[in-house]
C-alpha positions, -999 to 999 in steps of 0.1 A, spaced: -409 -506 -419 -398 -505 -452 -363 -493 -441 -359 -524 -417 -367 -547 -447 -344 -536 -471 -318 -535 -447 -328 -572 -434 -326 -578 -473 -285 -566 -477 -273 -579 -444 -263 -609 -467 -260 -594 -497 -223 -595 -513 -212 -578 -548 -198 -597 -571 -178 -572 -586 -161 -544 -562 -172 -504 -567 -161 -478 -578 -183 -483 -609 -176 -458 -639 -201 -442 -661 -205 -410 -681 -231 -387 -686 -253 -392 -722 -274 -362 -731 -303 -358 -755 -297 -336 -782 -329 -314 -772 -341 -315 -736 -370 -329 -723 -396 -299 -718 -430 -313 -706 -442 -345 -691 -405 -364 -689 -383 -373 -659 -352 -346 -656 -329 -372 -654 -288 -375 -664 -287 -407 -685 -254 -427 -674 -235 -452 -697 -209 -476 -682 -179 -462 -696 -165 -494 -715 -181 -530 -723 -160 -543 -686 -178 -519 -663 -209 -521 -686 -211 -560 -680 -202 -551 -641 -231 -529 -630 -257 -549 -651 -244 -581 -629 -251 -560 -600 -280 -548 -610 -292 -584 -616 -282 -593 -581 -299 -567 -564 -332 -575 -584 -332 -611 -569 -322 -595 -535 -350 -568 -534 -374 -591 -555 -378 -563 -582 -373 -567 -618 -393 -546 -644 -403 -561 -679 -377 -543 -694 -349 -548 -667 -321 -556 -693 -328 -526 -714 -333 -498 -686 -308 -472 -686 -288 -463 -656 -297 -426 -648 -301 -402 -623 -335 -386 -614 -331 -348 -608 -368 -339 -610 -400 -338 -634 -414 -314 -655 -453 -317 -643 -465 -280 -665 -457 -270 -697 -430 -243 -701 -432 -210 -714 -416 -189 -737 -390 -175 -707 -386 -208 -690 -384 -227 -718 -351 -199 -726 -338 -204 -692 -341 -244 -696 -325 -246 -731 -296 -222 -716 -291 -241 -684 -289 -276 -703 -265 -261 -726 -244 -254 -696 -246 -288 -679 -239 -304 -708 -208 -284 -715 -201 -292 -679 -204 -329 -677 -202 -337 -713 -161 -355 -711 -166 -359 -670 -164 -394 -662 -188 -400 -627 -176 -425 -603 -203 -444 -580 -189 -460 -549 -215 -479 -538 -220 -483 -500 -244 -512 -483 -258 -506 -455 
């Protein structure tokens, strides 16, 4: 059901801007370890594409009827998971070392989002 009505939402839908949108990944100096979304925090790579996705952001708010009471100050993200325990000592190791890696990774990698309606 909810399927059918999104998709009965974008059959009119039409960007105002065209994709590819560009961002890049933003870490936190220290990662989050208990009780926080594991998430890559995006940032429009310049003020252009910044003012792009935030207009289609605001378009698909009105299309889907969802806008949160701090809609213009949400950061664009990716959700990877959440931390529901604490860590230990080993995990908390493991974690530090794989962020450190990922961040190395991605750090200067630009991401490029295509979006597709369906």
């Amino acid at each position: 059901e909810a399927t059918k009505l999104l998709q009965q939402r974008l059959q009119t839908f039409k960007m105002s801007t065209a994709p590819p949108f560009q961002f890049r990944v933003q870490f936190a100096a220290k990662p989050p370890r208990t009780g926080h979304i594991l998430s890559l925090r995006l940032v429009p790579v310049d003020d252009c594409e910044n003012k792009r996705v935030r207009e289609i952001r605001d378009e698909l708010s009105t299309v889907f009827g969802i806008r949160e009471a701090n809609h213009a100050d949400y950061g664009f993200h990716i959700s990877l998971g959440y931390l529901l325990t604490e860590l230990d000592e080993q995990d908390i190791e493991e974690w530090d070392q794989a962020y450190d890696e990922w961040r190395s990774r991605l750090d200067s990698m630009i991401i490029t989002w295509v979006a597709r309606v369906l």
